[in-house]
C-alpha positions in Angstrom: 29.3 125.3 47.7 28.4 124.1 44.2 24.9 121.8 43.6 26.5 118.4 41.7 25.0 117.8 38.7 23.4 114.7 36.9 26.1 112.6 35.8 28.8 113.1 38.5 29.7 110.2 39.6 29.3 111.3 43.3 25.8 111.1 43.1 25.4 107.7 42.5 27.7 106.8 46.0 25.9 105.6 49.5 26.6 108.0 51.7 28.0 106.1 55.1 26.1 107.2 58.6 27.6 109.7 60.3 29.3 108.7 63.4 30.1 112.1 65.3 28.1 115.0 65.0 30.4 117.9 65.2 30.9 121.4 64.7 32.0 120.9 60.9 28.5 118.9 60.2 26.7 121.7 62.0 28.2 124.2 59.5 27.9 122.2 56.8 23.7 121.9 57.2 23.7 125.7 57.6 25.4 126.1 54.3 22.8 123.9 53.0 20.1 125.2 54.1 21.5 128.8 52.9 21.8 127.1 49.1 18.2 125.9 49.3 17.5 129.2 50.2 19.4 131.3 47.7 19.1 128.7 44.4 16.6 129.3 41.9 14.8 127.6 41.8 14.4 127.8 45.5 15.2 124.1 46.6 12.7 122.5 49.7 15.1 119.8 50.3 19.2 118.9 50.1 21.0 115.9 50.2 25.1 116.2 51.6 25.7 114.0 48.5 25.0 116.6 46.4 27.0 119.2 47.5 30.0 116.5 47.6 30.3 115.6 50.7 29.7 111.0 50.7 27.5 111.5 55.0 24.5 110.1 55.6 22.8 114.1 56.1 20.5 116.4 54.6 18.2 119.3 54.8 14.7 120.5 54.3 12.5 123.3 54.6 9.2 123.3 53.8 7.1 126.3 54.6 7.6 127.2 57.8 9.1 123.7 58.7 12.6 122.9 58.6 15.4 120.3 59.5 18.5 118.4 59.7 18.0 114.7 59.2 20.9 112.4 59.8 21.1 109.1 59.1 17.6 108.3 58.2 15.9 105.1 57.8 12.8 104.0 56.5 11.4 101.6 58.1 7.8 101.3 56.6 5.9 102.5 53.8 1.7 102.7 53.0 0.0 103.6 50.4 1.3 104.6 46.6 1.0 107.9 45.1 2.2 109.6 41.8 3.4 113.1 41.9 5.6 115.1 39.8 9.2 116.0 41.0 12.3 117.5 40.6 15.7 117.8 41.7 18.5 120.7 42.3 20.6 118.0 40.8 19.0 117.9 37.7 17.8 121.2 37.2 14.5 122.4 35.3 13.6 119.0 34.8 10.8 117.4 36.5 8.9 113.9 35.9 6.1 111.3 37.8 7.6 109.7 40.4 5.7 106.7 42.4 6.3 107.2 46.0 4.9 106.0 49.4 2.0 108.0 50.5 3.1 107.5 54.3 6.2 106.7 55.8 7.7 105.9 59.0 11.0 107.3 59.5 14.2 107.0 62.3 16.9 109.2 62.3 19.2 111.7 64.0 18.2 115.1 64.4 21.5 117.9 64.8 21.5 117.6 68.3 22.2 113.8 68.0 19.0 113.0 69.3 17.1 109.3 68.4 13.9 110.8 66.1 11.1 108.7 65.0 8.4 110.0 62.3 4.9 109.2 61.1 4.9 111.4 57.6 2.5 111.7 54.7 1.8 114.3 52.0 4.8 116.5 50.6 7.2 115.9 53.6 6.8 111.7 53.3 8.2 112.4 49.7 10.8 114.8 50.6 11.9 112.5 52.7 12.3 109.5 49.9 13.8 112.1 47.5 16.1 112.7 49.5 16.9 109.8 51.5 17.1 107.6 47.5 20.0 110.2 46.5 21.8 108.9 50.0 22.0 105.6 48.6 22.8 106.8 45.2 19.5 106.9 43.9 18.0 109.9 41.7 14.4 110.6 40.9 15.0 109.9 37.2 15.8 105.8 37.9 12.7 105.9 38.5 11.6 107.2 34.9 11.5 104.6 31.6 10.2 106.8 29.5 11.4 110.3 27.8 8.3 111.3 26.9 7.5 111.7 30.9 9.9 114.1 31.2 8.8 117.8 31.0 11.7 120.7 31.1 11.4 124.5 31.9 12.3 126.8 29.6 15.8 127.3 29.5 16.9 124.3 30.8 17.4 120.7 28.8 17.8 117.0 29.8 21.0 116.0 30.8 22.7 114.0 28.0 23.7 111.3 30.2 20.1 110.8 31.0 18.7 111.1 26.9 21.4 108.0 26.5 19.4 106.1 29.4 16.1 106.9 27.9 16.8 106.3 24.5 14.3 104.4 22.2 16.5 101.9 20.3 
């Protein structure tokens, strides 16, 4: 199972809801949660898009707290709040992102049971990270300006995204 990376054009797809939750979608989130686990850096969240497969599904595991969420929608959001972020997708950089501090969320949870959530903190924005790259949406749409950007040693900014940025 291979991370997709910034500029593959499967990234940018909406993920349709899931209709059946079987024993291949089961699998697939403990592979996912297994890649998290074993990338470096270690991942705290993972979108099905981004390991190729176009369902409305992903992972995350922060601290001691982990889960499958399937088919999430937000349906409110309060407060605003800057923080940096990053993303297995476009690895080693990271940039200010403008999320919701609090979130309401529905879903599906593995078992196919209805779920409804009240988050805040790190989890709300895990939970718009990853729910954005469902409907084809990466933390770097979200960034105008190159200079926002910082990159780990080792790693550079996708060319596709230094043509977006660009300074004309």
């Amino acid at each position: 199972m291979k991370i997709l990376i910034y500029g593959n054009p499967v990234l940018r797809k909406k993920a349709p809801k899931i209709k059946i939750i079987d024993r291949d979608i089961i699998l697939l989130s403990e592979r996912m949660f297994k890649k998290i686990e074993k990338n470096i850096p270690k991942g705290i969240g993972l979108a099905a898009t981004q390991v190729g497969y176009n369902i409305s599904l992903f992972v995350y595991e922060i601290d001691d707290d982990k889960g499958v969420i399937i088919n999430p929608e937000i349906l409110s959001k309060k407060g605003k709040e800057v923080a940096e972020e990053g993303c297995l997708s476009v690895p080693g950089v990271y940039g200010p992102v403008e999320r919701a501090e609090e979130i309401v969320v529905k879903a599906l949870d593995i078992k196919g049971k209805k779920i409804e959530m009240r988050l805040d903190g790190l989890k709300a924005r895990v939970f718009q990270h990853e729910t954005d790259h469902l409907n084809g949406i990466l933390f770097t749409d979200y960034i105008n300006d190159i200079n926002n950007l910082s990159v780990e040693e080792g790693f550079e900014i996708p060319e596709k995204l230094l043509e977006r940025l660009k300074v004309s």
